[in-house]
N, C-alpha and C positions, 0 to 999 in steps of 0.2 A: 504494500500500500504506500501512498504519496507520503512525505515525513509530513508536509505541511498543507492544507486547502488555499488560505486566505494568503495574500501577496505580501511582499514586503516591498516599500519604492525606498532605496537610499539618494537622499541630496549628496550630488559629490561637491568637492570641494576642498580648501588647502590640506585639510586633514587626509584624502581620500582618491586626490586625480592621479597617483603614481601607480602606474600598471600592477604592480604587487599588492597594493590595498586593494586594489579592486577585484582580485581575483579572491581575494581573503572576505570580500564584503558575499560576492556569489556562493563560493563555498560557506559562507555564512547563513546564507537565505534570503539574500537579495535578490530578488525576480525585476526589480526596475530599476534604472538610474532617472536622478533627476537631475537637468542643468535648470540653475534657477536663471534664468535673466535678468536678475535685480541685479546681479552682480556679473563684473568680467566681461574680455570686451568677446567678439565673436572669434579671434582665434584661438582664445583660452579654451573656448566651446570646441570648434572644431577637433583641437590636439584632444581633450574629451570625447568626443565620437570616436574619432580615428581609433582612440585605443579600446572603445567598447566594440567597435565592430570585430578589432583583432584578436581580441579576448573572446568572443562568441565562436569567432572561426577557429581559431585554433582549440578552444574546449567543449565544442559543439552545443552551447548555449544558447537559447534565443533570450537574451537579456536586453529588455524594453528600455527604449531611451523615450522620456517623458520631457518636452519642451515647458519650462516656465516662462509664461509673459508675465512682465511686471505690470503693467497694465497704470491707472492715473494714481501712480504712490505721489500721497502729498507729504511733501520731507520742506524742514527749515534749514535754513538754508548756513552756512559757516556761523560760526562764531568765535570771534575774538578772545585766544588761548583756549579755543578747546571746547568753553561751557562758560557759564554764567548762572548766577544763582537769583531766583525771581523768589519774592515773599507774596503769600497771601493778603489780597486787597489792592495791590501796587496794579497801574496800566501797563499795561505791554502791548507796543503795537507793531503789528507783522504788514509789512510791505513786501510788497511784489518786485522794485528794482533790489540790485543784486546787492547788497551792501554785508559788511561784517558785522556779525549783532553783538547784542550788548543786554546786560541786564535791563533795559528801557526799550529796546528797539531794534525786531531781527525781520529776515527774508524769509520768503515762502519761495520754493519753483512750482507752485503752481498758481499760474500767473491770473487765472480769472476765481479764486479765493475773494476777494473785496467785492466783487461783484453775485456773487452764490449766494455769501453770508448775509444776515440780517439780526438786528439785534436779538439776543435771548438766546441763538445759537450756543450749541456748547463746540469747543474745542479742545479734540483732547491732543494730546503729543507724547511723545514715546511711552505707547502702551494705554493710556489713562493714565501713570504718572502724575501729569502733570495735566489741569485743567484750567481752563481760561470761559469767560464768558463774553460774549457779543457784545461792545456796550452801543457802536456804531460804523458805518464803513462810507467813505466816500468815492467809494467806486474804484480806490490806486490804493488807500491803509485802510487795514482793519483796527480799530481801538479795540481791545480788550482788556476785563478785569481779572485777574487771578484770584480764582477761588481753591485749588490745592497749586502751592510752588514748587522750588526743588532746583536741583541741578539742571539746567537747559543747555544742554548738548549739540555740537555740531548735526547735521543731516537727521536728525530723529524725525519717526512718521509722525502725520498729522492723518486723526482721525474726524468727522465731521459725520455723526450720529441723526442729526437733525436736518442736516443741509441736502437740499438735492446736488448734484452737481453735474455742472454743468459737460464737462470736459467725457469725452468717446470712453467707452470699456477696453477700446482696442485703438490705442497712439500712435501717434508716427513712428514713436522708436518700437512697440508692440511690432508696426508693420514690417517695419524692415527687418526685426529679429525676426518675425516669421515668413519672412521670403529664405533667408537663410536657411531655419530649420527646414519648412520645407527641400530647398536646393541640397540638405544633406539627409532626406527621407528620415525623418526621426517620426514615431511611429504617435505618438500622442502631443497634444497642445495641450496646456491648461491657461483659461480665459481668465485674469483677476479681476474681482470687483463686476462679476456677471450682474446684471438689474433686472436684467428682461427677455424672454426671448428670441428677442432681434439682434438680442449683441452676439449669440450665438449663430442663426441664420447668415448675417453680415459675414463670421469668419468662417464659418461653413461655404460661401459663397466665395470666396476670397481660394481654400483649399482647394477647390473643385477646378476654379477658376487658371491652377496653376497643374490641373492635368493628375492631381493627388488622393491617396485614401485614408489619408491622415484622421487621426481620430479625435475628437474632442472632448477635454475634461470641462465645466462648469465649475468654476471655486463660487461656495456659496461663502459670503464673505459681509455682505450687507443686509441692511433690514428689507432694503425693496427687493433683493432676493428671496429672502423669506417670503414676504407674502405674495410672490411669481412661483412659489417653487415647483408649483403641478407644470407648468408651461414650458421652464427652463429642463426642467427631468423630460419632459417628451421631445424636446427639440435636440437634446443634446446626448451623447457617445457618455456618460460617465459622470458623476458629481463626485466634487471635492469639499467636505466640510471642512473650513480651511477659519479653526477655532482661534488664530489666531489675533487677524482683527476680526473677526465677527467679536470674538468676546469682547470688544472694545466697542463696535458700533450699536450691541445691542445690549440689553441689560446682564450681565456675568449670572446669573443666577438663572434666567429662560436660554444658554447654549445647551444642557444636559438634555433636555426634552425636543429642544427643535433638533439637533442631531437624531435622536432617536426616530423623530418625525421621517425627518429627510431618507435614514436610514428604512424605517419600515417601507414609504414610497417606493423607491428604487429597487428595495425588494420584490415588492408585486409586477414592478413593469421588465425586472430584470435587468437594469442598469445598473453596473459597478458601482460600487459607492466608496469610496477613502475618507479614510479619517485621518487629519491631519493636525499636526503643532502641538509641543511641546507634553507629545506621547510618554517621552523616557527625556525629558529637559536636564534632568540632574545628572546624567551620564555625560553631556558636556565637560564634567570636570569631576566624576568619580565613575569606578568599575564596575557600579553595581546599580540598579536603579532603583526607586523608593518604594513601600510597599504600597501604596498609591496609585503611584505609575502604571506598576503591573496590573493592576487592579482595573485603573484605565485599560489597558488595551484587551485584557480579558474582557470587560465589558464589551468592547467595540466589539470584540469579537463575535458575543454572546446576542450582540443587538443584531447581526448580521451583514458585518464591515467585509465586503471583498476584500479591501485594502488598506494598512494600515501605512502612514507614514513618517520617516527619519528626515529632518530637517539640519539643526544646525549639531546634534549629535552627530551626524556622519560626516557633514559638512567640515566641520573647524570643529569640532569635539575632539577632547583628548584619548576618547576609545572609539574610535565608528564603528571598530567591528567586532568589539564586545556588545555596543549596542543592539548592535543586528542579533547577534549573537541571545541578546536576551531577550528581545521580542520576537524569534523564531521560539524560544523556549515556553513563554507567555500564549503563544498561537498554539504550539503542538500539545499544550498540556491542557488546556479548553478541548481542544479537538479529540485529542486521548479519553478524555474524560466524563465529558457534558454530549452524551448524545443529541440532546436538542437543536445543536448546530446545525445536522442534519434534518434533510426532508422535513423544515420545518414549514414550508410556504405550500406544501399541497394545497391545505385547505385553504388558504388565502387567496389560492390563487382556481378556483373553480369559474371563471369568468370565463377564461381561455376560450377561444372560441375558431382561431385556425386550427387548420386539420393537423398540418404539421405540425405546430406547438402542442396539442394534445398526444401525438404522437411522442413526443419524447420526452414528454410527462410523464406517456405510458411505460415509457422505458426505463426511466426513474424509477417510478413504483416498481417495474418486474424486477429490477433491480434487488430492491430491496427484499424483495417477496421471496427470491430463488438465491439468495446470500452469492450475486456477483463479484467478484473480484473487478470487474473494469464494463465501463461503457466506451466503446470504440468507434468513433466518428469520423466520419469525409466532410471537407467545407472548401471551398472555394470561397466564400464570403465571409466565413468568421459566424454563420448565421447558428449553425450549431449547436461549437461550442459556449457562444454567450445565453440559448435558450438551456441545454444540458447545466450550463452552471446555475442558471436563474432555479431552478427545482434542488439544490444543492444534495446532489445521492452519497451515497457512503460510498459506491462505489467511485474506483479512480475513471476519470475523465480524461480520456487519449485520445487526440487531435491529430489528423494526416490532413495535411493541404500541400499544393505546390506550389505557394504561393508565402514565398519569403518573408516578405514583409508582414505578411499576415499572422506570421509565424512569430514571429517577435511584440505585433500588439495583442494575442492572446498570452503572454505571458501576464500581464495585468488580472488577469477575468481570474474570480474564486476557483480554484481547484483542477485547473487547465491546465494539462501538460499536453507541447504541440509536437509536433516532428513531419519533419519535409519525406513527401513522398509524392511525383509527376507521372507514375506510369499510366498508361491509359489500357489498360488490362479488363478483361471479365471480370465482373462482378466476384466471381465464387471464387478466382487465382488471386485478386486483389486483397480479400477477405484473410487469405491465407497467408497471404505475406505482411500482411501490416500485423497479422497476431506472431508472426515467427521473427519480426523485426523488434517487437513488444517484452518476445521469449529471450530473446540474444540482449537485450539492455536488463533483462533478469527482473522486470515488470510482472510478467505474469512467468507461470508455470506448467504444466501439465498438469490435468487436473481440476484446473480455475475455471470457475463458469466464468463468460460473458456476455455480453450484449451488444451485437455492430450496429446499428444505426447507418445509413446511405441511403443516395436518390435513386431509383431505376427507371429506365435500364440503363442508365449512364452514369456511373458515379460523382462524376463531379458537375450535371444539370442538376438544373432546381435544387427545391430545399427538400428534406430528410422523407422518404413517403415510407421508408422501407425499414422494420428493425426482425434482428435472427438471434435467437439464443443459442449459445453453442457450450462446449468445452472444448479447454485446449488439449490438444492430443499430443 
């Protein structure tokens, strides 16, 4: 059986971009990398690729390169030695030209801020930290009065909870890093700061538009995401609850339950779901994570997170690959243990109403019914294995496509292992080779029932019409 179901994405990063960590991060239980785009210019990225694709190749890996757009981060802008300490009550007023700040007076780079805000507004900055309120704005400075102070820091975010704003989901420098990504096929985008449907559709049209099958994650990250989130889950390849700023833009105490929200959704319609930030935070600078933590991602687990994710622990943490290392631990010991994991969405999901989706429902269930060792599937589209995972079986979940690329964005999807196979053989010689290819990776055995799942009489037309239960001989 599979060690793991649920994904793990590591962020690479100083700690992490040297070919030997990364192969330490895989053999870890890293099934994704992440280049974040907040940070590094494009050939930092690139020399990153290059070394994931030759690590795939040479250890026959399909290891997921996941694209981060940064998307409209509102950061303030230098200050003078570093930081400057602001007290509660005092004004503080944030301008839009470029100046060095000061305990009285900093920059914003995001240049139409004066013009969003309105008095009453809250503004937080790095984290919530530090809180400031609207007192007025003449269209170039915002006045503000400090209601919590503190150290105010070079480039820290600025969060705006109340404010619409004004400024695209998807930037000019969004656009250009994703002409890039695309131009080097990385297998997932993730959109920051999604609102709406259409910022989805937009870069969906944008991908297409560049001849690509690129896939797209949704970070739920703001409140007018939350109340979109039915719209943005059907528009969209994958959500990312990305607890980071959301915990900032919406009240810290209602993220437990909208996660779970978000989480139960995406269950039903069968879209990957990740949980993301500050999963295992305290292994940035210790070997072990907090009893907490684990707690956290057992939970996620428990809720029904395809994906959980490593940010600045892999990143620039002083262990990334004990981190990895310990939420592969946290994942298998859920999965070992709490059968619930399992075939928990049958009943949720009785709606179903395509033939093929019910078909590999069915297959799930026989699964379970006839104690399967493996469900065995053909995809050309990916269509599948993301329905096979949406039913989560006990049994493993073994993917053939010819279709490379394909091959490396099902590594993402709950309990998906892929592997390349192009022949265009009969059905019943096909059947035998992909279980005798299964046999030699030491997957299955003689013995093991299974279940193949294909289209007839072509295997790789249409979607799934056709499933066989066999044993291996």
């Amino acid at each position: 059986m599979q060690s793991k179901r649920a994904k793990i994405i590591a962020t690479l990063g100083p700690a992490s971009e040297k070919k030997e960590v990364m192969v330490k991060l895989i053999e870890a239980g890293a099934d994704v990398f992440r280049l974040n785009f907040s940070h590094g210019t494009h050939e930092d990225h690139l020399q990153r690729i290059a070394m994931i694709n030759e690590i795939n190749d040479e250890l026959g890996t399909n290891v997921s390169i996941l694209q981060d757009l940064q998307g409209p981060k509102i950061r303030i802008g230098k200050m003078e030695n570093g930081e400057a300490e602001i007290q509660p009550g005092q004004q503080l007023i944030i301008g839009t030209e470029d100046i060095m700040g000061t305990n009285e007076r900093v920059s914003t780079t995001y240049k139409p801020l004066a013009t969003d805000v309105v008095p009453g507004d809250l503004i937080l900055v790095d984290d919530g930290k530090i809180q400031l309120k609207v007192v007025s704005s003449d269209g170039k400075e915002v006045t503000t009065e400090v209601v919590h102070g503190g150290m105010l820091k070079s480039r820290k975010g600025i969060n705006l909870p109340n404010t619409a704003i004004s400024a695209p989901s998807l930037t000019e420098k969004d656009r250009e890093d994703l002409e890039f990504g695309l131009e080097h096929d990385v297998q997932w985008v993730a959109l920051s700061f999604v609102r709406n449907a259409k910022d989805i559709t937009e870069l969906r049209d944008i991908i297409k538009s560049k001849g690509k099958t690129t896939k797209i994650i949704a970070k739920i990250e703001k409140p007018e995401a939350v109340a979109e989130i039915d719209g943005i889950i059907e528009a969209t390849d994958a959500i990312m609850v990305a607890r980071g700023d959301l915990g900032v833009e919406v009240l810290m105490e209602d993220v437990p339950m909208i996660q779970k929200r978000i989480v139960s959704k995406c269950n039903k319609l069968g879209k990957p779901v990740i949980i993301a930030t500050q999963m295992l935070e305290s292994m940035i600078e210790n070997p072990r994570p907090t009893r907490a933590e684990a707690n956290d991602v057992a939970n996620s687990i428990l809720d029904g997170a395809d994906t959980v994710m490593l940010s600045a622990e892999s990143a620039s943490g002083s262990f990334p690959v004990e981190s990895v290392q310990a939420m592969a631990k946290c994942i298998m010991s859920i999965e070992d243990s709490c059968s619930v994991v399992f075939n928990k969405f049958w009943e949720d999901n009785q709606s179903e109403t395509a033939k093929n989706d019910m078909l590999v429902k069915s297959a799930c269930q026989l699964s379970k019914s006839v104690g399967a060792k493996a469900i065995i599937g053909m995809t050309k589209s990916g269509y599948t294995a993301f329905s096979l995972a949406k039913n989560r079986p006990e049994a493993g979940i073994f993917i053939f496509t010819s279709d490379r690329q394909l091959l490396k964005t099902m590594n993402l999807v709950w309990g998906v292992t892929g592997f390349y196979y192009e022949e265009q053989k009969p059905i019943d010689e096909t059947f035998d080779e992909v279980v005798n290819i299964l046999k030699a990776k030491g997957l299955m055995e003689s013995g093991d029932v299974y279940i193949h799942t294909a289209s007839m009489p072509l295997h790789w037309q249409a979607h799934t019409n056709m499933m066989k239960l066999d044993v291996v001989k």
